[in-house]
Biopython code that builds the backbone (N, CA, C, O; Angstrom):
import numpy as np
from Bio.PDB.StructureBuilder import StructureBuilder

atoms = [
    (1, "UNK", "N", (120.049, 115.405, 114.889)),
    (1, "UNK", "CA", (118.995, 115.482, 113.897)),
    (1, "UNK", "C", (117.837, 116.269, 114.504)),
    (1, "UNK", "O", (117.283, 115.935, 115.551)),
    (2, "UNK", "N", (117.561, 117.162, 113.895)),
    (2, "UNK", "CA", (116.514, 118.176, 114.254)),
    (2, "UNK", "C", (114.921, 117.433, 114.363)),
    (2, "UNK", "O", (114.768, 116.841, 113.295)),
    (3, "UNK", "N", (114.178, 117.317, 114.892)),
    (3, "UNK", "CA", (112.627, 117.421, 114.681)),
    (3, "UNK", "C", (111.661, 117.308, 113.860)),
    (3, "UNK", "O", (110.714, 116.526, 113.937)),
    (4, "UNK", "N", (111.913, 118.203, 112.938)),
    (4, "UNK", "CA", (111.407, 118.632, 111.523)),
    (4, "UNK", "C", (111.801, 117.636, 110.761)),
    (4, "UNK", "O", (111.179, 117.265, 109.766)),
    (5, "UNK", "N", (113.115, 117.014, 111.272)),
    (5, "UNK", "CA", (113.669, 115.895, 109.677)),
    (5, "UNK", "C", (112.994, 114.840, 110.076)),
    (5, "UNK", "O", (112.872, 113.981, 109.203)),
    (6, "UNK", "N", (112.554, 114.626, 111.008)),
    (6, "UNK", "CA", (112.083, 113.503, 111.563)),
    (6, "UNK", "C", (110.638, 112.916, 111.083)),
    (6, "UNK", "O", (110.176, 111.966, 111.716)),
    (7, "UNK", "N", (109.977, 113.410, 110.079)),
    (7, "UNK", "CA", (109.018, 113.549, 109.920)),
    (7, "UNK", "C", (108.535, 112.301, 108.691)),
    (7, "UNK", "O", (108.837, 112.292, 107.497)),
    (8, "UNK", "N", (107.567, 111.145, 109.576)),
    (8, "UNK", "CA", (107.913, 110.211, 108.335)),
    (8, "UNK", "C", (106.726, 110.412, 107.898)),
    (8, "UNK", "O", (105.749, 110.760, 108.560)),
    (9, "UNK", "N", (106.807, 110.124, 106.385)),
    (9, "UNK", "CA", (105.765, 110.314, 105.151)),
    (9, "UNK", "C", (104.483, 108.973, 105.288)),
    (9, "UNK", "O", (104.924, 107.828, 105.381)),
    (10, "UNK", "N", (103.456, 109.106, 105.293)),
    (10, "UNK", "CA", (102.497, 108.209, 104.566)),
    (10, "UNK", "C", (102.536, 107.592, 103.332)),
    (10, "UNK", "O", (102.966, 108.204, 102.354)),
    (11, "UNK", "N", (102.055, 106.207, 103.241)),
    (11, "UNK", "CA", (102.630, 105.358, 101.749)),
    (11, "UNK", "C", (100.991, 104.633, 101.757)),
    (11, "UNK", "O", (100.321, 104.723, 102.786)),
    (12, "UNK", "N", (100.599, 104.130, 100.886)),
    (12, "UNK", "CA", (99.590, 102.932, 100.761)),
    (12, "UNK", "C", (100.108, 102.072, 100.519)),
    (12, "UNK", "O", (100.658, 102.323, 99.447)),
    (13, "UNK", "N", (100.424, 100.774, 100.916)),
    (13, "UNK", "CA", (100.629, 99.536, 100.393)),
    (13, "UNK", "C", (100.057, 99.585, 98.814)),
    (13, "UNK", "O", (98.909, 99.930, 98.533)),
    (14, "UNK", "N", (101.002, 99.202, 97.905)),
    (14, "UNK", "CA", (100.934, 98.711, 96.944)),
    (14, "UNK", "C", (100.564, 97.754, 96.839)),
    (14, "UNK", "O", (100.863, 96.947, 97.719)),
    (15, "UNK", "N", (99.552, 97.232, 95.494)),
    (15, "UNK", "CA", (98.433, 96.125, 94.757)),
    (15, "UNK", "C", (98.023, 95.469, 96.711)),
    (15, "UNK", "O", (98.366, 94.435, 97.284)),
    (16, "UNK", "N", (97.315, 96.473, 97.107)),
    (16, "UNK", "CA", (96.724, 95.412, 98.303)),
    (16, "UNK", "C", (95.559, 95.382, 98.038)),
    (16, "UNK", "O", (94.974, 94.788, 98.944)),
    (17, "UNK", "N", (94.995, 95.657, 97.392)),
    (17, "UNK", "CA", (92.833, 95.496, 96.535)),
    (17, "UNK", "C", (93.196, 94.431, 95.987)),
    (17, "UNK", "O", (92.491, 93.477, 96.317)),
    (18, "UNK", "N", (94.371, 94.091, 94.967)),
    (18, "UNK", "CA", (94.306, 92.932, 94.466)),
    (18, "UNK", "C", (94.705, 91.989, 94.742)),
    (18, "UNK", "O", (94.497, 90.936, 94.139)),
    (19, "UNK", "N", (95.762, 92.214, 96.281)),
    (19, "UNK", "CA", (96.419, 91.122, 97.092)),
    (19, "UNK", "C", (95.284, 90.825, 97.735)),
    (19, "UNK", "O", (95.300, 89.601, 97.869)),
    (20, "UNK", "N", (94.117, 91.348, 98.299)),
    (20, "UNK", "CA", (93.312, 91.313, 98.722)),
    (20, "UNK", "C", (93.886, 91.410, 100.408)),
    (20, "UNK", "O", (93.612, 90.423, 101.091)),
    (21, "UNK", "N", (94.421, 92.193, 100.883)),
    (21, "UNK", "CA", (95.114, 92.485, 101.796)),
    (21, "UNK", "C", (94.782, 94.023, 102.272)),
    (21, "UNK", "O", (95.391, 95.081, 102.112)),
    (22, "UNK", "N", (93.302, 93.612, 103.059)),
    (22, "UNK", "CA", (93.039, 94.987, 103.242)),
    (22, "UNK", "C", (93.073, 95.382, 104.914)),
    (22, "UNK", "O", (93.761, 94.631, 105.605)),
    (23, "UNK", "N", (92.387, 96.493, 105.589)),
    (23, "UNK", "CA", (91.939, 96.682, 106.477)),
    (23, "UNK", "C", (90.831, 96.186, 107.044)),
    (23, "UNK", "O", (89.990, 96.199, 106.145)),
    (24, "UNK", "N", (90.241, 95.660, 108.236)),
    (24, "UNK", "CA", (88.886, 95.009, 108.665)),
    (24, "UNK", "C", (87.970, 96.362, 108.143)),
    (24, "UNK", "O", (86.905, 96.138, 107.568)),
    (25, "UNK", "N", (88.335, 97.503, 108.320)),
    (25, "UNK", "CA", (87.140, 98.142, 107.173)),
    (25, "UNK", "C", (87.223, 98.050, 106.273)),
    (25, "UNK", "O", (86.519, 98.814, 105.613)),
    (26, "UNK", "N", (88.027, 97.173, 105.588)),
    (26, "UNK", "CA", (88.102, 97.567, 103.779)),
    (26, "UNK", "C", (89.094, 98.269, 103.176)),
    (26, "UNK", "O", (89.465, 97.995, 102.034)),
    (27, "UNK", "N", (89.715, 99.434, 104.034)),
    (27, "UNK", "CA", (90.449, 100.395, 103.478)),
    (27, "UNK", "C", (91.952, 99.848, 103.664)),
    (27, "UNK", "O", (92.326, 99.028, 104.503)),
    (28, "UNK", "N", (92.626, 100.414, 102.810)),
    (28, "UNK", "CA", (94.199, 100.057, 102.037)),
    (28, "UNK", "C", (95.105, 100.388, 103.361)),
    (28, "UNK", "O", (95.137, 101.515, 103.854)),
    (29, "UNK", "N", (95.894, 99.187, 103.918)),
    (29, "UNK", "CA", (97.147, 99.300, 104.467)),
    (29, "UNK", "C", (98.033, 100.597, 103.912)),
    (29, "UNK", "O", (98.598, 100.683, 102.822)),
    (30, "UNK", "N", (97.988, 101.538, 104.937)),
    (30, "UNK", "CA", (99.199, 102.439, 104.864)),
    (30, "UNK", "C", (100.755, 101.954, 106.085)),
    (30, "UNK", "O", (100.861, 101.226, 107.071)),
    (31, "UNK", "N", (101.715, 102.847, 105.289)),
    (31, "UNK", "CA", (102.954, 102.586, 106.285)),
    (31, "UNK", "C", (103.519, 103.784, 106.545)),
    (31, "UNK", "O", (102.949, 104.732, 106.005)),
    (32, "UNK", "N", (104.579, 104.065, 107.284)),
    (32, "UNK", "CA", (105.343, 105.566, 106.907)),
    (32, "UNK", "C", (106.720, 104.694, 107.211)),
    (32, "UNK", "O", (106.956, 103.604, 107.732)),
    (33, "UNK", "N", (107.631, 105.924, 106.513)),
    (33, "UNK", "CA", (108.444, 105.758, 106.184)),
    (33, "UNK", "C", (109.897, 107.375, 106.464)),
    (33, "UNK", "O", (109.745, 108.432, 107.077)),
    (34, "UNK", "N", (110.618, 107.065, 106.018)),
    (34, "UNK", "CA", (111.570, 108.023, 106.672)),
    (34, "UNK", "C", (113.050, 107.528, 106.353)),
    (34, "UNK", "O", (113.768, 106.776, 107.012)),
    (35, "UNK", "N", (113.334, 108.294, 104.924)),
    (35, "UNK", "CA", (114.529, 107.915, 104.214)),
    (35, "UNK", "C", (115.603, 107.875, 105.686)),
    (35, "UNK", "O", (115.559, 108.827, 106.466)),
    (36, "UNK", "N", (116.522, 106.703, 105.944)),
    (36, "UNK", "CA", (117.290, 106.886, 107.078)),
    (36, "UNK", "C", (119.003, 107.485, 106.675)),
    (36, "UNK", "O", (119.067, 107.862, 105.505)),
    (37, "UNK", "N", (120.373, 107.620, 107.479)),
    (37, "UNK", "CA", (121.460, 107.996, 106.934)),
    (37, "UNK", "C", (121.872, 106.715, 106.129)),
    (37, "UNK", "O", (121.804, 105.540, 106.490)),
    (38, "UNK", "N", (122.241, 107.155, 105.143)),
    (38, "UNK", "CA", (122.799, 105.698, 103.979)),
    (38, "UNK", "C", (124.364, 106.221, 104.031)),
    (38, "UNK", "O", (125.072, 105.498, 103.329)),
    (39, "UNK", "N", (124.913, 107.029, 104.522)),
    (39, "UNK", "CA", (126.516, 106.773, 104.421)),
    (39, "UNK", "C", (126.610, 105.773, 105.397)),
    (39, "UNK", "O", (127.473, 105.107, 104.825)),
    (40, "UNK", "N", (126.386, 105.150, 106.437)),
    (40, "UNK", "CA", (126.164, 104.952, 107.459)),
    (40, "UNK", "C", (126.193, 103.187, 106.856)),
    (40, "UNK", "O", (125.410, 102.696, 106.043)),
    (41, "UNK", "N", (127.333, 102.510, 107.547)),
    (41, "UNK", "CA", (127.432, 101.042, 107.603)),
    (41, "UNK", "C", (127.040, 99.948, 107.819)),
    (41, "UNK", "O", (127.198, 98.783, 107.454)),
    (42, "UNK", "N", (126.203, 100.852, 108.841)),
    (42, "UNK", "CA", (125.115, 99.376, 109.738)),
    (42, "UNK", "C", (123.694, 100.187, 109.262)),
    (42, "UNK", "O", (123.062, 100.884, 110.056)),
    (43, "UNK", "N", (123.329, 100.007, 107.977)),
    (43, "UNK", "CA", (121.901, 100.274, 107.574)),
    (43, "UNK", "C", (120.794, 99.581, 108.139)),
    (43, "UNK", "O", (121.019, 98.376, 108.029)),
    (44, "UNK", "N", (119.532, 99.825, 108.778)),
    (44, "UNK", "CA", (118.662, 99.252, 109.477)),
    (44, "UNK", "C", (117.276, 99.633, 109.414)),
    (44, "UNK", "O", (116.975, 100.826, 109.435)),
    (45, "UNK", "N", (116.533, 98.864, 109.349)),
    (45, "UNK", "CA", (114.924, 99.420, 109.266)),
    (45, "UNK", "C", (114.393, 99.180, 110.288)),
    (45, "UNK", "O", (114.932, 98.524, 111.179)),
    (46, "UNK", "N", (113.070, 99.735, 110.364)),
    (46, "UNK", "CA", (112.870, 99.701, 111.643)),
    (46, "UNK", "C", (111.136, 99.419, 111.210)),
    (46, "UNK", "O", (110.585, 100.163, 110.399)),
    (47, "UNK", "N", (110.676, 98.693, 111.621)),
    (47, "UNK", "CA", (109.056, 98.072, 111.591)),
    (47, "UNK", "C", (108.183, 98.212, 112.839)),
    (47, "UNK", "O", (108.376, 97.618, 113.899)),
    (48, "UNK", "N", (107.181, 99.090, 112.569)),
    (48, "UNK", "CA", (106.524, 99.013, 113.726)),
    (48, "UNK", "C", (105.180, 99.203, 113.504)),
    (48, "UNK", "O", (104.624, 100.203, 113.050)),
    (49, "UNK", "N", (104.630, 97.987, 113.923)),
    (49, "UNK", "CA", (103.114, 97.593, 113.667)),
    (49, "UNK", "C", (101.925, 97.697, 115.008)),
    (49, "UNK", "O", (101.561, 96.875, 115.850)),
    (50, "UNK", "N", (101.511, 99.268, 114.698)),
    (50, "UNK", "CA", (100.447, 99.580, 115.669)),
    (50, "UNK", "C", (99.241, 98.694, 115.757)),
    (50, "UNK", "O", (98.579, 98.598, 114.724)),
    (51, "UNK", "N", (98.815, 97.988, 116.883)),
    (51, "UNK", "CA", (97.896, 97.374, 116.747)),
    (51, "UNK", "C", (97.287, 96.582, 116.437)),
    (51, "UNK", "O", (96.095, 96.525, 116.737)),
    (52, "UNK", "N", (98.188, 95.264, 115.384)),
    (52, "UNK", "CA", (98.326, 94.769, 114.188)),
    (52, "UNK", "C", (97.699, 93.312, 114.925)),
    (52, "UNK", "O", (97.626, 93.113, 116.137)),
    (53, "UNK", "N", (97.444, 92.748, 114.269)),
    (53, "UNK", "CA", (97.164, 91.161, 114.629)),
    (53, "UNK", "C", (95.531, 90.478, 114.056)),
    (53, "UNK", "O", (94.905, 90.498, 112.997)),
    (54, "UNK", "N", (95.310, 89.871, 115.514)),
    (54, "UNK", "CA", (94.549, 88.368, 115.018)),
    (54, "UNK", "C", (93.187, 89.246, 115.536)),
    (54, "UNK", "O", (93.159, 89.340, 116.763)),
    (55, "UNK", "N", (92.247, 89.794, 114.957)),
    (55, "UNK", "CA", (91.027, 90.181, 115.398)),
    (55, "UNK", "C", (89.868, 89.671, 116.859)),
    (55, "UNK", "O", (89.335, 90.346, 117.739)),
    (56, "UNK", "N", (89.851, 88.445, 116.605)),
    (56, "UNK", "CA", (88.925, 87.596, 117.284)),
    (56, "UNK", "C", (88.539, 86.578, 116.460)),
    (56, "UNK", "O", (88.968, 86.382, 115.322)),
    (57, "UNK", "N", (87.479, 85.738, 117.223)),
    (57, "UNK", "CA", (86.973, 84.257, 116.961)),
    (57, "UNK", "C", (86.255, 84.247, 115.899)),
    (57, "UNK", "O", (86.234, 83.592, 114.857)),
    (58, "UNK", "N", (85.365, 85.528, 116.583)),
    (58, "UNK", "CA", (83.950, 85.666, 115.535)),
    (58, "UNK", "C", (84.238, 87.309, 114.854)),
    (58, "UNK", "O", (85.038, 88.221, 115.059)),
    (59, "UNK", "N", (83.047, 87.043, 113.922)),
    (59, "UNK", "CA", (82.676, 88.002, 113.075)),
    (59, "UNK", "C", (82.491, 89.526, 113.523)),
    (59, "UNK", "O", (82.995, 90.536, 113.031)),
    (60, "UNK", "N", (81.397, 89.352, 114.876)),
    (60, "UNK", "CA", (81.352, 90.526, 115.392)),
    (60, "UNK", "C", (82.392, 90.761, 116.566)),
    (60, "UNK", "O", (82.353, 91.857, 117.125)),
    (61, "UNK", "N", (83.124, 90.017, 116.897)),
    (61, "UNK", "CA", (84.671, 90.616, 117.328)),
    (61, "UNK", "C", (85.543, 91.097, 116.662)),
    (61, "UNK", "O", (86.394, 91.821, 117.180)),
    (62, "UNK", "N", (85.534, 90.720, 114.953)),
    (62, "UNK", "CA", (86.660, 91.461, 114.371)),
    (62, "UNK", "C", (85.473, 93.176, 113.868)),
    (62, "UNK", "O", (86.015, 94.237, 113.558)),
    (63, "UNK", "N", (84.545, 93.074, 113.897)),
    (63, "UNK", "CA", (83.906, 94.593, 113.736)),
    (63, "UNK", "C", (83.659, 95.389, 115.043)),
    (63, "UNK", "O", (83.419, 96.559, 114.745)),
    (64, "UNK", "N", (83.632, 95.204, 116.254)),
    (64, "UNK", "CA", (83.949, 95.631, 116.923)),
    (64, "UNK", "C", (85.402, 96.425, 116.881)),
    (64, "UNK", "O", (85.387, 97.643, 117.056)),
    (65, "UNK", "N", (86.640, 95.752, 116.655)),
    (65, "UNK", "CA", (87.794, 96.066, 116.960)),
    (65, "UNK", "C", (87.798, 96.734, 115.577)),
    (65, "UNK", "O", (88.832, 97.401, 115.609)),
    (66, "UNK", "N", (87.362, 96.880, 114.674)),
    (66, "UNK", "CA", (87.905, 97.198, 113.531)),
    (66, "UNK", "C", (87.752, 98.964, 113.235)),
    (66, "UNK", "O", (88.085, 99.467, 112.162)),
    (67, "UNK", "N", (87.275, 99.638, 114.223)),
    (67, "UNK", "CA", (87.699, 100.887, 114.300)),
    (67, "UNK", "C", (88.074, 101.419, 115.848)),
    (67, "UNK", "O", (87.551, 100.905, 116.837)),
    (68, "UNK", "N", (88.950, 102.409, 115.924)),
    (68, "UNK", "CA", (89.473, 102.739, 115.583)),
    (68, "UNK", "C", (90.991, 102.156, 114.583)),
    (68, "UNK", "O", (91.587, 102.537, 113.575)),
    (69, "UNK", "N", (91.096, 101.183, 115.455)),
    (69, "UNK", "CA", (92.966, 100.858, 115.386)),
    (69, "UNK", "C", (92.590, 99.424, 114.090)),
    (69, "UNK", "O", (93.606, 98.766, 113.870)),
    (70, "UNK", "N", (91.975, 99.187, 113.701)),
    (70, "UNK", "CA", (92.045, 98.189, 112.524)),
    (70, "UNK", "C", (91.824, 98.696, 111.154)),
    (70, "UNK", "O", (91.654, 97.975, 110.171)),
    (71, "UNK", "N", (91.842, 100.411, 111.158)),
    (71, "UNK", "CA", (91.869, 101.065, 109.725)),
    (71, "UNK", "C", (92.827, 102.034, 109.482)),
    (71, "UNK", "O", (93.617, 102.512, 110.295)),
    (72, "UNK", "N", (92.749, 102.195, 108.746)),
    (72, "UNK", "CA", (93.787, 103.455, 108.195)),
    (72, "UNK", "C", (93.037, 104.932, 107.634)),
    (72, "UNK", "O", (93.827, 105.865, 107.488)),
    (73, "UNK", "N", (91.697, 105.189, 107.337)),
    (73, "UNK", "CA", (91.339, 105.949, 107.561)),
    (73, "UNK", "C", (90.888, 107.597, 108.299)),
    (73, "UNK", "O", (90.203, 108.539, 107.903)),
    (74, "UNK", "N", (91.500, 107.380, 109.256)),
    (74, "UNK", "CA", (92.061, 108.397, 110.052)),
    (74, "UNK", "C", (92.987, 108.903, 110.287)),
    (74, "UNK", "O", (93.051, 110.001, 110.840)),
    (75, "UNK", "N", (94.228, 108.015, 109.812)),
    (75, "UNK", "CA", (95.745, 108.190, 109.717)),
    (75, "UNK", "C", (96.514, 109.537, 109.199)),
    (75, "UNK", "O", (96.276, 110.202, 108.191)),
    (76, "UNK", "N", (97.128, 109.656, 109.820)),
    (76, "UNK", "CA", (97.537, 111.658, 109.277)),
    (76, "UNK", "C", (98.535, 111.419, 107.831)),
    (76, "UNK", "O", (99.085, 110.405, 107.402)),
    (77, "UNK", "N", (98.491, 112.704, 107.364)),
    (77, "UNK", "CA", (100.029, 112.419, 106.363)),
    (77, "UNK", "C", (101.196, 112.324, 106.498)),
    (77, "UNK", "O", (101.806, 111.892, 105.520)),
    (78, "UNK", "N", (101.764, 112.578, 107.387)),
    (78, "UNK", "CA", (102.643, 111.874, 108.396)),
    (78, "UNK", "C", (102.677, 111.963, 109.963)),
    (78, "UNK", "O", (101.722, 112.303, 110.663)),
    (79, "UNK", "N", (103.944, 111.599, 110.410)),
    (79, "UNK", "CA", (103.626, 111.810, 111.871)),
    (79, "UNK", "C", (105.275, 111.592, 112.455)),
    (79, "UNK", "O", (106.217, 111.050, 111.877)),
    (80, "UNK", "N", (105.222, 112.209, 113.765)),
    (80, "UNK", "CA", (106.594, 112.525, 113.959)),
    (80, "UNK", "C", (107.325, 111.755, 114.472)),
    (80, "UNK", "O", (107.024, 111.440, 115.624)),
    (81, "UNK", "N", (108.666, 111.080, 113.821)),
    (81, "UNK", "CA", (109.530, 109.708, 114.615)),
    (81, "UNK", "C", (110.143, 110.320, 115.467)),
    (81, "UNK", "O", (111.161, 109.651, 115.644)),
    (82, "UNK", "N", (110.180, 111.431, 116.306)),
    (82, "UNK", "CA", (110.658, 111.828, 117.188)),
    (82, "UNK", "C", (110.905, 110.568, 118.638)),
    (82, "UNK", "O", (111.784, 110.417, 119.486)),
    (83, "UNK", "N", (109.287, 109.691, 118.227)),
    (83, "UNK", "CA", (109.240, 109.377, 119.692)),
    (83, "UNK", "C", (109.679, 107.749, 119.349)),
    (83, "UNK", "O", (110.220, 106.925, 120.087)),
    (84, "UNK", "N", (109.238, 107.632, 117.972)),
    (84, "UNK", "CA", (109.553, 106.082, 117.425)),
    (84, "UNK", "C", (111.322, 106.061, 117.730)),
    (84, "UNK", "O", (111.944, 105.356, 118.525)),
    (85, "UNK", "N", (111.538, 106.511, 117.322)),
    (85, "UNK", "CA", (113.174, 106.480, 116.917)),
    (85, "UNK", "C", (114.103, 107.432, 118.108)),
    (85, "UNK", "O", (113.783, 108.455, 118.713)),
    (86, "UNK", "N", (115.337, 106.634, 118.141)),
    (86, "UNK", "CA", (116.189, 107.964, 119.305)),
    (86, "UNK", "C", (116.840, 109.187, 118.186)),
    (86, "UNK", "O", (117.003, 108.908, 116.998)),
    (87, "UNK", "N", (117.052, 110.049, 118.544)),
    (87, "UNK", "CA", (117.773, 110.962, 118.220)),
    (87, "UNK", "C", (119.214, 110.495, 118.096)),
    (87, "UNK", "O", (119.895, 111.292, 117.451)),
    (88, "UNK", "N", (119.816, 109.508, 118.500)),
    (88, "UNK", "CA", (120.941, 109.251, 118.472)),
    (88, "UNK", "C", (121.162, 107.828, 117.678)),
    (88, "UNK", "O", (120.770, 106.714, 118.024)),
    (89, "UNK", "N", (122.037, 108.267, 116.311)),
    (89, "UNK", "CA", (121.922, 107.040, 115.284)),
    (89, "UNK", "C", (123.172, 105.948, 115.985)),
    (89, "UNK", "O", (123.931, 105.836, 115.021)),
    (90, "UNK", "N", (123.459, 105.550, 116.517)),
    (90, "UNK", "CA", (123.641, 104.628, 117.662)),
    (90, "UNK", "C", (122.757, 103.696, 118.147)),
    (90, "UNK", "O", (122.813, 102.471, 118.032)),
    (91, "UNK", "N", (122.200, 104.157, 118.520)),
    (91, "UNK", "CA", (120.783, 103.491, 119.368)),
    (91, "UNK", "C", (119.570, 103.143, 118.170)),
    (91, "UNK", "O", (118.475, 102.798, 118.614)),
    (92, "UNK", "N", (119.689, 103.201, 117.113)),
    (92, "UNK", "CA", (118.587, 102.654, 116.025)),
    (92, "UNK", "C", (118.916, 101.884, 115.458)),
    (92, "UNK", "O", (118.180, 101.388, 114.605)),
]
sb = StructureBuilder()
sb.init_structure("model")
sb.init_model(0)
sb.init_chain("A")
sb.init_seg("    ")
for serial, (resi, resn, name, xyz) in enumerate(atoms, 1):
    if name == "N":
        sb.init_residue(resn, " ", resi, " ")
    sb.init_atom(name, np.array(xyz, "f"), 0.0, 1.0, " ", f" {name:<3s}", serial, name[0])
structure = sb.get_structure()
């Protein structure tokens, strides 16, 4: 698999304003994604949560942490699974 195919797309979480399931800035959970081979028997996803978790105790510990890595605001339109994923559909 070439490089170029590797390239997973940006998504927003769906109804998360009204799940109320946001970012510590406010802004909408994104994911990417990357249609995988579907002839392929042992279908598998793969989840990987940069940064993700429990903020802190207090208030100004979760605003502290809440930029860079607690928004999605900076997030590109996609980005390359080259390094997420092996090249070899075996190993995923």
């Amino acid at each position: 698999m070439s490089m170029t195919s590797r390239q997973l797309q940006r998504y927003p979480l769906r109804d998360a304003v009204a799940r109320e399931a946001l970012c510590l800035d406010g802004s909408v959970p994104q994911y990417y994604y990357l249609q995988g081979n579907t002839t392929s028997q042992n279908s598998k996803v793969v989840l990987y949560f940069m940064h993700g978790g429990f903020c802190g105790r207090t208030l100004q510990e979760c605003v502290e942490l809440s930029m860079p890595y607690y928004s999605t605001i900076s997030l590109p339109p996609t980005v390359d699974g080259y390094h997420l994923l092996s090249p070899f559909e075996s190993e995923n």
